[in-house]
N, C-alpha and C positions, 0 to 999 in steps of 0.2 A: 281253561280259557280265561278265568278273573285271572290267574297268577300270571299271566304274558299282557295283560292289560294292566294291568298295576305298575307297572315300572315305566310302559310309556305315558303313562298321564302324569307321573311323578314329571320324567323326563318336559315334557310340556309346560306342566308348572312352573320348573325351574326357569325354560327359556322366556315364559312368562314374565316370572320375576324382574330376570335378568333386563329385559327388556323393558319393562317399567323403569327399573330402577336407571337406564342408561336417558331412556326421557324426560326423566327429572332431573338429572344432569344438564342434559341440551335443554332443558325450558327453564332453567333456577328454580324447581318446584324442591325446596327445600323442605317444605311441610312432608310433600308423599316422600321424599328421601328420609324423613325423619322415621317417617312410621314403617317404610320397608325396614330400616336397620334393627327400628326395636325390634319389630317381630321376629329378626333376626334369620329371618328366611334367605339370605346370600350373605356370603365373606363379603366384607370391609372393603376387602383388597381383590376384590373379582378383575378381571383381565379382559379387555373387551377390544376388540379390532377395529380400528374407524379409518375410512380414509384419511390420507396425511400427505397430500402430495406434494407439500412444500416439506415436509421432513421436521417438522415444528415438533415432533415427539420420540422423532428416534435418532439415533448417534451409532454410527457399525465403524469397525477397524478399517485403518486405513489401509487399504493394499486389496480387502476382500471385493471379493466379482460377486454382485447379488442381481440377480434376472431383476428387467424391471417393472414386472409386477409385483416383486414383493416390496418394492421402492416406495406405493404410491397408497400402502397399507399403513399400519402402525399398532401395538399395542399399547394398551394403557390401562391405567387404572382410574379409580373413580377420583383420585387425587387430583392428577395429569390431566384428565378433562377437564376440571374444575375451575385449573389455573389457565389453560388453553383455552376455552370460553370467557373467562374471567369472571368467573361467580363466587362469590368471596363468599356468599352466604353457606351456600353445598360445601366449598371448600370447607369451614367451620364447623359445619354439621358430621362431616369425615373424619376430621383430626379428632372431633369431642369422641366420636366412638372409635378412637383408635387406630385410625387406618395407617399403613406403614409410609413414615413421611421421608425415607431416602428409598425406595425400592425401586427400581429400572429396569421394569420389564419389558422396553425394547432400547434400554443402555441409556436414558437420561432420568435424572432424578426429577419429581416435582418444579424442583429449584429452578433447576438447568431450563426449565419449559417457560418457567416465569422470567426466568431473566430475556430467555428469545422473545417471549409475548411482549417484551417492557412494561408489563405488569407490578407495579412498585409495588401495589397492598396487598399482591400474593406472594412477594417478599417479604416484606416485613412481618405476616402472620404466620408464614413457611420459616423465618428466623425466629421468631416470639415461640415458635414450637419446635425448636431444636434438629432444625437443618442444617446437615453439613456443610457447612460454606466453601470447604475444600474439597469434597470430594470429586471424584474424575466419572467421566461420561463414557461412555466405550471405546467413547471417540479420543481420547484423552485430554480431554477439556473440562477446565473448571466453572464453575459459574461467570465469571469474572470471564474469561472468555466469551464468554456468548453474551457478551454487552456490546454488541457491536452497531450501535445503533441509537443518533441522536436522542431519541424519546426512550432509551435503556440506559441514560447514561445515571440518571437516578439510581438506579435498581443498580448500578457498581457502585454510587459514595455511596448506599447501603449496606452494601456487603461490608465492603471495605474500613469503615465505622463499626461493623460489627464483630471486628477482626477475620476478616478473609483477607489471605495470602497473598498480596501484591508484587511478590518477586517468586508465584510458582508458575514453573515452567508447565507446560505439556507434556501428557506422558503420551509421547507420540513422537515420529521421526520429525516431526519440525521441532520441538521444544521450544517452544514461544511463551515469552511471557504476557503478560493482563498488557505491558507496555507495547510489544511489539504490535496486538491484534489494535490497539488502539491510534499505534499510527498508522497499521495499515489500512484502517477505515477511515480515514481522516477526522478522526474526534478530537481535537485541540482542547477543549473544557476537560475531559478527561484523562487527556497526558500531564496537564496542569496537576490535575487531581491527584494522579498516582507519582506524579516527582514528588509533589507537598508532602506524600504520604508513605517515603521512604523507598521508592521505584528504583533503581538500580540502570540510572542511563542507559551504561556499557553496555548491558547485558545479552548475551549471543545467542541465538539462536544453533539449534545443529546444524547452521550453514555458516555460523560464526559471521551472522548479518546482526547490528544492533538494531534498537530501536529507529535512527534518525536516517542508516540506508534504507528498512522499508519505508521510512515516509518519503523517503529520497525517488525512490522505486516506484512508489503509487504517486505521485506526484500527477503524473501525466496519465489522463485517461484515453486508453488507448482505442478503444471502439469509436469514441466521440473527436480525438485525438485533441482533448482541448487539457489544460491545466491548473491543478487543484491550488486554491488560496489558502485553503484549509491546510492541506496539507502543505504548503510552503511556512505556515505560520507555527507547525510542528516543527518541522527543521527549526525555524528561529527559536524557538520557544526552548529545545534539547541541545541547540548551540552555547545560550544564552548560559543552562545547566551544563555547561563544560563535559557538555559530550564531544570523545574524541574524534576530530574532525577524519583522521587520516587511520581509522580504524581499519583493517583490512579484512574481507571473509575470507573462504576457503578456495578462492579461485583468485586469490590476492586484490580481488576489486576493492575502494575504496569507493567512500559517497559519491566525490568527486566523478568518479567512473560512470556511478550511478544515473545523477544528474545529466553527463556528457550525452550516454546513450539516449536518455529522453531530450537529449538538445533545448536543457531547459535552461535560460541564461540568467533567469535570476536565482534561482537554487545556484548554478554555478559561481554565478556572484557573490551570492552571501560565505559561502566555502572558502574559496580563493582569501576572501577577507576575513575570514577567519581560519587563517594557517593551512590550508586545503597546498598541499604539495602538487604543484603541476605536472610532473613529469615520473610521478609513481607511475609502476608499469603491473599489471596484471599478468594471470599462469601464462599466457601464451605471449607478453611483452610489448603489449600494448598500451600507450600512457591515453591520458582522455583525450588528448585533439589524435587518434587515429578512431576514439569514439565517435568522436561528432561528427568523422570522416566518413564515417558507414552507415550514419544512419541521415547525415543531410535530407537526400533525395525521397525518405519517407516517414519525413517529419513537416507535413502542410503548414502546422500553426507557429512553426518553428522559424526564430531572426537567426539563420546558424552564423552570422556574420560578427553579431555580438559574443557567441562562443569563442572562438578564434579570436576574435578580440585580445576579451576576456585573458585565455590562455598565455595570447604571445603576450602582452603585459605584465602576465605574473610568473615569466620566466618560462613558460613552455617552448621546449625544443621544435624547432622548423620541422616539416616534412623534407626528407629526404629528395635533395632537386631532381636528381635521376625517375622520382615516382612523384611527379609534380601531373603530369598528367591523371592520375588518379584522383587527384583534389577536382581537375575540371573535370571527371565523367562523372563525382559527386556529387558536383556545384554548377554544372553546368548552367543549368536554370536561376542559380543564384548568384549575378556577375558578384556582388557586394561582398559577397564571403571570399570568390577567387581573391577579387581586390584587396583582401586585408592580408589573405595569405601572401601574393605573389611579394608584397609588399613590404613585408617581414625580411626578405632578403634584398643585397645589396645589386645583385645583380643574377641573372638567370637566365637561360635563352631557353627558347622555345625548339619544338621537334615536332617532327610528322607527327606522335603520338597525341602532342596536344590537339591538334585539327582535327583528328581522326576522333575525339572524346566530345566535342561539340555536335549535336544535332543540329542540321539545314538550319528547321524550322528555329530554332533557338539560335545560331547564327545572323540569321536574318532579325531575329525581334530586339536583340543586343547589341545591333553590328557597331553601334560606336566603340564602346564600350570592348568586346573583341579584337574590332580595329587597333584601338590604344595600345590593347595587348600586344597582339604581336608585333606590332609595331616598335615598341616599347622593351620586348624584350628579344632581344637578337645579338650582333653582336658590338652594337655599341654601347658604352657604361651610360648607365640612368642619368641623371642631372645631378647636379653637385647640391643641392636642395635634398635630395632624397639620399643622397652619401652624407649627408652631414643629419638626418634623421638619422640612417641607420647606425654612424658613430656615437649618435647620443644613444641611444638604446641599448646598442651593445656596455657601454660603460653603467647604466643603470641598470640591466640585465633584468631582474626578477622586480624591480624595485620603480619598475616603467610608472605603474598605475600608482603609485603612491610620489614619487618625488617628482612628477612631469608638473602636475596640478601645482604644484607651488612655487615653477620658474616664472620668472619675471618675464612673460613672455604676453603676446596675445592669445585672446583664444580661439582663432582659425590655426596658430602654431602649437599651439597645444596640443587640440584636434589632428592636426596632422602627424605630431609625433605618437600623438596616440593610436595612431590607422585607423583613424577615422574613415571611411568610405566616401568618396565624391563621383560615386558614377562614372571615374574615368582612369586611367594611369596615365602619368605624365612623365 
């Protein structure tokens, strides 16, 4: 009877222990932490399960199916809480006895936990005690990775100062670098930071996207459907650093492309003016004005009229007149963008198709405007006003938006060569 009672009181003990020692933990009682370790009554490096439902301590493969209750778990050690709490004191009192300061018992190191915390001084005492600065997460992410986050941008010019790897990828099917996660969070302090400190502009991702298409890409917040300044100010910034504007990924998309599909007109503006190729075409032969074409009608916050603009200025090809009706079942609700396009050509007649692409209700709320249209486009030639735009244009071609601004002209003529929008066609 004592010998089957003896091992559960041990057993008891230890949960004892265990359990003190994890509430010195959670209440920074570094004193009882101190004296549990002397007495040496539990490993250093004991492993303890704590809720984690934001995932702040664990990192798993990408592609693996995990139930999601094991999601909302997490392992750890007395490290990983320490730095997850942010108790610098415990933290110190663990490393003094030893505890294992890269081990990832649910796939992120200490480090990795401190950089997601933006915890700067359990960086720096996590680097003072010879932490890997490169090593990888399960996930395949570096520290420098998981700085995604204005108040973590410290804890990256730490790393990075203390020689961590500013042009390592991920070892993961994205393979991203410190640069690409930092424009996709729109950190502009920190893209600064990592060009200063030898960043690698170009550099592709395994979708062969650089750094300045995802900032291109996140640009536009798509839930809120509004537009980052931040992130517009990354583009300028990776321009500025002779990032290649007409970069192409693996679906032949260019920035340009990029920008088009979020109907972003000043991304598309700064591009254009800096050597951005209007009439590059993507895998399936698409240039950016059949971009801005598809996405008009579910782009709320979007001027798509200054795209189009934009585009036919800097040399982009017309839409094909026979699929001109597709421009209005795009834009129907947007006369100002029809206007720039129809505009672009010298002359064009209308078809059932175009009437049939007008809703009643948007009929009725535009009808000048409509009116002008069809009126205007049939089959007698436009005014000699708008033949003598479209002969200057054509002879300026690509070259519209830069040599129009410095004819000797007015500027309501200007304007007009430029297709400027007047609410009406004439």
């Amino acid at each position: 009877m004592d010998g089957t009672s003896a091992p559960i009181t041990k057993s008891r003990a230890a949960r004892l222990i265990k359990r003190n020692f994890l509430e010195a933990l959670k209440s920074n009682d570094f004193g009882k932490l101190k004296a549990i370790l002397i007495q040496r009554q539990i490993d250093v490096d004991t492993v303890f399960e704590v809720e984690d439902e934001n995932m702040a301590l664990a990192s798993y493969k990408q592609g693996h199916w995990l139930p999601s209750y094991k999601l909302k778990s997490s392992w750890a050690t007395g490290l990983h809480l320490s730095v997850w709490f942010g108790h610098v004191e415990c933290l110190l009192v663990l490393l003094d006895h030893n505890a294992t300061i890269n081990c990832r018992p649910n796939g992120k190191t200490p480090l990795h936990v401190a950089c997601e915390m933006a915890n700067l001084d359990c960086v720096k005492i996590l680097c003072d005690r010879g932490a890997k600065l490169n090593s990888y997460s399960l996930s395949g992410h570096t520290a420098l990775h998981f700085c995604t986050t204005p108040s973590s941008i410290l804890c990256a010019k730490q790393l990075v100062w203390r020689g961590a790897n500013v042009n390592m990828k991920t070892n993961n099917q994205d393979e991203e670098t410190p640069l690409h996660t930092a424009a996709h969070f729109g950190l502009s302090e920190l893209v600064a930071f990592y060009v200063e400190h030898g960043a690698i502009v170009d550099s592709v991702n395994a979708h062969l996207e650089t750094p300045l298409a995802i900032a291109t890409y996140w640009a536009l917040r798509f839930k809120e459907q509004e537009y980052s300044q931040e992130h517009h100010l990354i583009c300028r910034m990776l321009l500025d650093s002779n990032a290649e504007v007409n970069a192409r990924d693996h679906d032949f998309k260019s920035p340009l492309h990029k920008a088009a599909w979020n109907c972003d007109h000043v991304l598309m503006h700064m591009m254009l003016e800096a050597g951005a190729e209007a009439n590059l075409m993507d895998i399936n032969g698409c240039a950016a004005i059949q971009y801005v074409l598809k996405v008009t009608s579910v782009r709320p916050a979007a001027q798509p009229e200054i795209c189009y603009q934009l585009l036919l200025n800097h040399g982009a090809a017309r839409i094909y007149p026979l699929q001109f009706h597709k421009v209005i079942q795009a834009c129907h609700s947007c006369p100002k963008a029809i206007e720039v396009v129809v505009n672009a050509y010298e002359h064009i007649r209308w078809n059932v198709k175009w009437r049939r692409a007008v809703p009643d209700d948007d009929l009725e709320r535009y009808w000048d405007f409509y009116h002008s249209l069809f009126t205007v486009c049939c089959n007698s030639p436009r005014t000699l006003m708008h033949l003598s735009r479209c002969a200057i244009r054509r002879a300026l071609h690509s070259r519209c938006h830069r040599a129009i601004p410095l004819l000797s002209l007015p500027l309501s003529l200007k304007k007009y060569l430029l297709l400027e929008p007047e609410g009406i066609i004439y």
